[in-house]
N, C-alpha and C positions, 0 to 999 in steps of 0.2 A: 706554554700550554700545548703549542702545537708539537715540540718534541715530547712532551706524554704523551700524547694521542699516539703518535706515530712510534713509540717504544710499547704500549698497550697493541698495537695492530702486530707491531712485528711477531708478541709473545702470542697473540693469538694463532697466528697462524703458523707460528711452528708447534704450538699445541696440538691443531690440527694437521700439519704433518703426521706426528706422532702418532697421532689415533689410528691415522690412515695404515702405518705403517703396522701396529699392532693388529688391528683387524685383518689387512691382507695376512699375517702372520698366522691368526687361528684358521684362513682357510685354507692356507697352501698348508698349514703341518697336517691340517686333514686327508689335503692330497699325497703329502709326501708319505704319509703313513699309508696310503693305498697303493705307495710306487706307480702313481701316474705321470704322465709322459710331462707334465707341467709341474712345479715342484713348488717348495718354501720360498725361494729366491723369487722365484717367479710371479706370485701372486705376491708378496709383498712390494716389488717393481710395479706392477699392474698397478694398483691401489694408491700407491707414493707418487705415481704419474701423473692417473687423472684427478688425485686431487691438487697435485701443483700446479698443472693445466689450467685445471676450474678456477685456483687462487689467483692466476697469475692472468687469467680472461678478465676478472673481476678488479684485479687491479690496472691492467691495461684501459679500462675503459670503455673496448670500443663498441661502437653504436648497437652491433648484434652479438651478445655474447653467446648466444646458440650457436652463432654460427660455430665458435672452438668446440661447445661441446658436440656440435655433429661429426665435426674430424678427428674425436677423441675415439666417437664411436667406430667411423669408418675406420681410424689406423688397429683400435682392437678387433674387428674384425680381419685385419690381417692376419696378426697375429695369429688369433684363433682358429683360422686356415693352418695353419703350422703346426697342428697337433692334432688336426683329424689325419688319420691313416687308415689304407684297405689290408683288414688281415686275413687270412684266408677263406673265410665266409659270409661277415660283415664289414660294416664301418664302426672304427674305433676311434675314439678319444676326442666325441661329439660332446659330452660328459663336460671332459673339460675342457672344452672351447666356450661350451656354455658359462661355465661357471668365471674364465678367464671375463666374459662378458659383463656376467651379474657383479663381478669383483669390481670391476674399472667403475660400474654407476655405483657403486660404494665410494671409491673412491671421490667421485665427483660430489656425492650427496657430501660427505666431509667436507670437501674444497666449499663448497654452499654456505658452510654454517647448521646444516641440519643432520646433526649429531644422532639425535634420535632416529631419523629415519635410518641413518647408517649403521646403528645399532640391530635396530630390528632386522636391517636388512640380511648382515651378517648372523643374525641369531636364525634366521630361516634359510639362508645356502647351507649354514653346519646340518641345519635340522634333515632338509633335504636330501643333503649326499652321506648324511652316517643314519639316522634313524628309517627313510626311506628304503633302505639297502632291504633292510628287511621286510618288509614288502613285498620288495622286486623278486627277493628272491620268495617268498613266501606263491609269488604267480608264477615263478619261473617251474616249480616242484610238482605244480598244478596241469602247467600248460609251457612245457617245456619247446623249441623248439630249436633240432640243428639239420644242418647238411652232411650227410653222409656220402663219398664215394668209398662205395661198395666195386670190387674185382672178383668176379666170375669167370668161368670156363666158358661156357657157352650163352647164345640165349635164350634156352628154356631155362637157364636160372635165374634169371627175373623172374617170371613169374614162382617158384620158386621162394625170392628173394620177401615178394609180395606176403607171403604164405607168412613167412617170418613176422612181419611185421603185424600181421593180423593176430598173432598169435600171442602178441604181447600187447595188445591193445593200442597201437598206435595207425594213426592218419599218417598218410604216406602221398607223396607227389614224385613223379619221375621228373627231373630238369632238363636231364640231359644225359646220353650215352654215346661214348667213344669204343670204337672196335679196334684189337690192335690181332697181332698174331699170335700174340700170348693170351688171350681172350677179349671179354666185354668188361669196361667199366663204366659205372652208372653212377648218377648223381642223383640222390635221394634227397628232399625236405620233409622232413619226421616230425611230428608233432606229437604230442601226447607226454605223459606224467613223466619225473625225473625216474622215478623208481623205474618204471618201465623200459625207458630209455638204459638205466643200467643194465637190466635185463635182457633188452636186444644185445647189447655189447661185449655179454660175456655167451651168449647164443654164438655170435659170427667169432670171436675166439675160438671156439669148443667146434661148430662147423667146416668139417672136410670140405664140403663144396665154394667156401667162402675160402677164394686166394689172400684176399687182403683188406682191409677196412681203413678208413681215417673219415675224424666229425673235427 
């Protein structure tokens, strides 16, 4: 009797392996299809971890099994440090550190026994990072915002520069401006519509007085 039980436990929870490992699978091919910095291999490790983790607290026994899932949490937040990076304007690859996050409580909700929840869970990261997109970008079109260094001759063309910007409908903030011998360059944050923002960009193209640009 007691070897069923314990041949019915084992099938169990390689079951739940399995699931764990399928799931992390639909969310990293979502990542790996958007070429982010965290990939297939990656989220399905995530996922196959904390639910072995969670399986393996649960068979262990001991008196506080939160206490494993708190250091499940804490070591994915490592991780998840390991893929945020500074690119030349913002912070990148918050996205998916997040989601390296949301992965591993899947994982763990599996390791539990609560299959549904890990279901759902997963049905709403995919929903999130593919149906949201459009969204994001839907408010991005609207209310567009980059950093511009703009390189000028002198500085009357800042104000100048200003004129530009008002002329295509955009808010404008100065950050910061470096003097060299070759001129003034200035660091702009531009807000306003994408279209608009196109149309600054092909303005300081086609502008003599504009030395150089980069957003």
């Amino acid at each position: 009797m007691d070897f069923l039980q314990d041949h019915y436990a084992v099938k169990n929870e390689l079951l739940l392996i399995l699931i764990s490992v399928l799931l992390g699978l639909f969310i990293g091919a979502e990542r790996e299809y958007r070429n982010k910095s965290a990939g297939l291999r990656t989220f399905i490790l995530v996922c196959f971890g904390a639910c072995l983790f969670t399986i393996l607290s649960i068979k262990i026994g001991v008196e506080n099994p939160d206490r494993l899932a708190a250091n499940i949490i804490t070591g994915i937040g490592f991780l998840g440090a390991g893929v945020i990076f500074k690119g030349d304007n913002k912070i990148e690859g918050i996205t998916t550190a997040t989601t390296i996050w949301a992965t591993a409580s899947i994982g763990m909700a599996v390791g539990s026994g609560y299959i549904y929840i890990a279901l759902l869970g997963t049905a709403l990261v995919l929903i999130i990072l593919s149906a949201l997109t459009y969204l994001q970008n839907f408010i991005d079109n609207y209310n567009k915002v980059r950093e511009y260094r703009i390189a000028v001759s002198s500085s009357g063309d800042i104000q100048y520069c200003e004129n530009i910007f008002k002329e295509n409908h955009l808010a404008y903030q100065m950050i910061r401006q470096q003097y060299s011998q070759e001129g003034f360059t200035v660091i702009w944050r531009i807000t306003g519509k994408n279209s608009h923002h196109e149309g600054l960009t092909r303005r300081l193209v086609d502008d003599p007085k504009i030395k150089a640009y980069q957003f």
